[in-house]
C-alpha positions in Angstrom: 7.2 14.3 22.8 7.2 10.7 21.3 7.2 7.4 23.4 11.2 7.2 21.7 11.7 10.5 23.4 10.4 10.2 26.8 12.5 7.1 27.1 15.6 8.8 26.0 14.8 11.8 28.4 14.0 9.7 31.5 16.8 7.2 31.4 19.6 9.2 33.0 16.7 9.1 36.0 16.5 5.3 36.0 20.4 5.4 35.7 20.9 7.6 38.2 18.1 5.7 40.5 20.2 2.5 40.1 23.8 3.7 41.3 22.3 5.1 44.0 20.9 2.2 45.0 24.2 0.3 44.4 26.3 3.2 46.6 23.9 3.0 49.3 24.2 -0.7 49.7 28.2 -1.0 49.4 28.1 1.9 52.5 26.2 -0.8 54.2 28.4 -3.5 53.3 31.1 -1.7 53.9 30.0 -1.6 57.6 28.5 -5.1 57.8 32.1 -6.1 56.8 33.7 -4.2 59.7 35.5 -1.8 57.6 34.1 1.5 58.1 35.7 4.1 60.4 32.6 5.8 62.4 31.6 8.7 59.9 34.9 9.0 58.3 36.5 7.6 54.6 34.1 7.8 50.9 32.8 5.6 48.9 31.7 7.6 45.4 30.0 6.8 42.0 29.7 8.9 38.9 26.3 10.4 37.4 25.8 9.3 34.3 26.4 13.0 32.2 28.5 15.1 30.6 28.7 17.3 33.9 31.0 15.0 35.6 28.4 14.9 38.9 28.9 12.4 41.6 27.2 11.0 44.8 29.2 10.8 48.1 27.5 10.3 51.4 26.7 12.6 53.9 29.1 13.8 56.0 28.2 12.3 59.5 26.1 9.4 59.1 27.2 5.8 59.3 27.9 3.7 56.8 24.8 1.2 58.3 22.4 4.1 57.8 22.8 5.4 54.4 20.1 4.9 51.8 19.9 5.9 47.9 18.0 8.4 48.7 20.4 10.0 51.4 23.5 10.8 49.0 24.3 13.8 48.2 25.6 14.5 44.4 28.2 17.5 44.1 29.9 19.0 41.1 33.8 18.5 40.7 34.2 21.9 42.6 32.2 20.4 45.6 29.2 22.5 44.8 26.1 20.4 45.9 23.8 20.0 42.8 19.9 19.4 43.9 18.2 20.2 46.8 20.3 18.3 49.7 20.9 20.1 52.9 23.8 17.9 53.8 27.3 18.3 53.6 30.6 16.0 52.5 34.0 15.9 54.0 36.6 17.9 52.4 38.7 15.7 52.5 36.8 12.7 50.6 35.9 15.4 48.3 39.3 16.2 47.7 40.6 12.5 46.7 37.1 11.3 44.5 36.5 14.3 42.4 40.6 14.2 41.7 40.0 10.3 40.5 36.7 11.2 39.0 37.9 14.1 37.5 41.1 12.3 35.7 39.4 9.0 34.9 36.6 8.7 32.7 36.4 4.6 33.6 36.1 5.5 37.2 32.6 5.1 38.1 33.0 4.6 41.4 36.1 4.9 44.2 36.3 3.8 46.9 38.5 4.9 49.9 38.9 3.0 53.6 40.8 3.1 56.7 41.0 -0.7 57.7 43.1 -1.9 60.7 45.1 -4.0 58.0 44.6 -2.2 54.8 46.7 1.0 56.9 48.7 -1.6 58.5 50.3 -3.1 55.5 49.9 1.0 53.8 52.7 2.0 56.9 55.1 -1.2 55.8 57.8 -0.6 53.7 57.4 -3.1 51.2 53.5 -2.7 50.8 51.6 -5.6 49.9 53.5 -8.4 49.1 52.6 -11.2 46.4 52.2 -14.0 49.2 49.3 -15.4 48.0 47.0 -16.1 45.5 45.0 -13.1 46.7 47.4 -10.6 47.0 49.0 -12.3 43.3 45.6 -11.1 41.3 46.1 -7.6 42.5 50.1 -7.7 40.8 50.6 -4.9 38.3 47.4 -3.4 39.5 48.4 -1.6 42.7 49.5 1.5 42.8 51.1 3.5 45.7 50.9 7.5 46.5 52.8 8.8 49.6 51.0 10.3 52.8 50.6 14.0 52.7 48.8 15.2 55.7 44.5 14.7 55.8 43.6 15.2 52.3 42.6 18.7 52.6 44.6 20.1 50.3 43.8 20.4 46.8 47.3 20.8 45.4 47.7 17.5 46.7 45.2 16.0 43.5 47.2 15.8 40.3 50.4 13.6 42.5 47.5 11.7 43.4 46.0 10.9 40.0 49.2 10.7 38.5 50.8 8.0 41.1 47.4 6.2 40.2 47.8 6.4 36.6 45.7 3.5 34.8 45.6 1.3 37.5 42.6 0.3 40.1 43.8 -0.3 43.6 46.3 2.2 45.3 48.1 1.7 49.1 48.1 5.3 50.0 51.1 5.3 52.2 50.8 5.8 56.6 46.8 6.1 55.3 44.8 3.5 54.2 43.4 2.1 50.4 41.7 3.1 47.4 40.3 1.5 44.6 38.2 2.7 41.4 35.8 0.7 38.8 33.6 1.2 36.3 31.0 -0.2 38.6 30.0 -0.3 42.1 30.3 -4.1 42.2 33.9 -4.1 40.1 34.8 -1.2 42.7 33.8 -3.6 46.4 35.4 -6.9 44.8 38.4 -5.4 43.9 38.4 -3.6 47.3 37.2 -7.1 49.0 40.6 -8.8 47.4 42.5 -5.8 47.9 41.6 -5.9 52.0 42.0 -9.6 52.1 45.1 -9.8 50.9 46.3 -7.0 53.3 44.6 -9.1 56.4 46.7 -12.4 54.8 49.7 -10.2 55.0 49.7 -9.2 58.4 48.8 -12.9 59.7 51.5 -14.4 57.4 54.0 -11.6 59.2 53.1 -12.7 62.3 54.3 -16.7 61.8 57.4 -17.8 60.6 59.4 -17.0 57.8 57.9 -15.8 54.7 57.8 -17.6 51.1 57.1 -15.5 47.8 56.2 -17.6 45.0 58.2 -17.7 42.1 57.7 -14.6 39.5 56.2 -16.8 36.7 53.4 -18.5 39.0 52.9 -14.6 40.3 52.7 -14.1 36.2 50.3 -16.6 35.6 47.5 -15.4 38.2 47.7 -12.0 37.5 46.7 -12.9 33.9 44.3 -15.1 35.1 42.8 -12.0 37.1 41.4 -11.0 33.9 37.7 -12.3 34.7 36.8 -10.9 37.5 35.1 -7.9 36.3 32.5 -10.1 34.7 32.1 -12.4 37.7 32.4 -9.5 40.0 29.0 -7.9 38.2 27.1 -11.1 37.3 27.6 -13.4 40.5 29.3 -11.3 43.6 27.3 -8.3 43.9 23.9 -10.4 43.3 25.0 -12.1 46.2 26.0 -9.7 48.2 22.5 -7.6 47.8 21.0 -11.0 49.0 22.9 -10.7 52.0 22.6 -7.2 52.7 18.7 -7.8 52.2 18.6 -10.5 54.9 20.5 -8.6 56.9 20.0 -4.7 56.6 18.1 -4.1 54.2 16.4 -0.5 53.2 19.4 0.8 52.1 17.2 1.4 48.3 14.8 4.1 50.2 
């Protein structure tokens, strides 16, 4: 095998080696951030491969404990691939290998139970454009109504297709979900996404509330467009630097 060769042969490794590193720390982050829900909720990221793999975490360990090393990849039937010994929630399997399954730009999804990310999920009106938070999230949040624990995989295709092209979804009476094409795209959008919902639920609790006009709403959504890019170039570095101060090992 030529040197052109190897490289080719071993980079899926390295690729693989990477995203696990980057799920492992955004379970930690997750729970450094206070959003985690003892074992329960997913956070997933795609293999790189036409076999459509993906790495969840183990089903019953904390978030503040997971390391690269500790996920578990499964097929889109659930099937663990490798050598793992662990096991995954249905239900997380159940709502990431539907999203996985239907979106080829999904590389990872994220799912939580936050105090205010279900609060404003069991409000009528779901999030409301009352800041400039909640405004760079407009015309990307979709909504998909509560169905009973996601068990059931009948439930998938109303999912995917109340999703549709967008990246943040209120699941109704349950909690949030976003996707991205990367783990950093994936926490930022959920970071805004979870902000905004906190914002909400203080601004409910004051006086009465004021909706900016729909052409300022227009103009920060389309100025939402960058955040991808800073998202991967200037958040997650950041963020690692924290969690590395902080908790680190989560790359073992």
């Amino acid at each position: 095998m030529n040197a052109h060769a190897l490289m080719a042969s071993s980079q899926p490794n390295a690729q693989e080696a990477a995203i696990r590193i980057d799920l492992a720390a955004a379970y930690r982050l997750v729970a450094l951030f206070g959003w985690d829900d003892l074992v329960f909720t997913h956070i997933s990221a795609r293999v790189p491969g036409p076999e459509h793999h993906f790495l969840i975490n183990p089903f019953g360990w904390m978030f503040e404990e997971i390391t690269a090393s500790s996920l578990v990849k499964v097929d889109l039937n659930g099937q663990v691939v490798g050598e793992s010994r662990q096991m995954v929630n249905p239900a997380g399997f159940t709502i990431h290998s539907a999203v996985h399954d239907a979106r080829a730009d999904a590389g990872c999804v994220m799912h939580l139970h936050t105090v205010a990310g279900t609060a404003v999920s069991s409000q009528e009106a779901g999030l409301l454009p009352l800041n400039q938070t909640a405004m760079l999230l407009n015309g990307n949040v979709a909504y998909h109504d509560f169905e009973g624990v996601a068990l059931n995989h009948d439930e998938r295709p109303r999912l995917v297709a109340d999703l549709g092209g967008k990246n943040a979804m209120i699941l109704r009476n349950h909690g949030t979900l976003v996707a991205g094409a990367s783990v950093a795209e994936a926490f930022t959008t959920m970071y805004f996404l979870e902000r905004a919902c906190q914002m909400q639920v203080a601004a409910q609790a004051g006086g009465p509330l004021r909706i900016p006009q729909e052409h300022v709403q227009d103009v920060v959504e389309g100025q939402a467009s960058g955040l991808s890019g800073v998202a991967n170039t200037l958040v997650w570095p950041g963020l690692l630097r924290r969690l590395d101060r902080l908790n680190p090992g989560y790359a073992a």
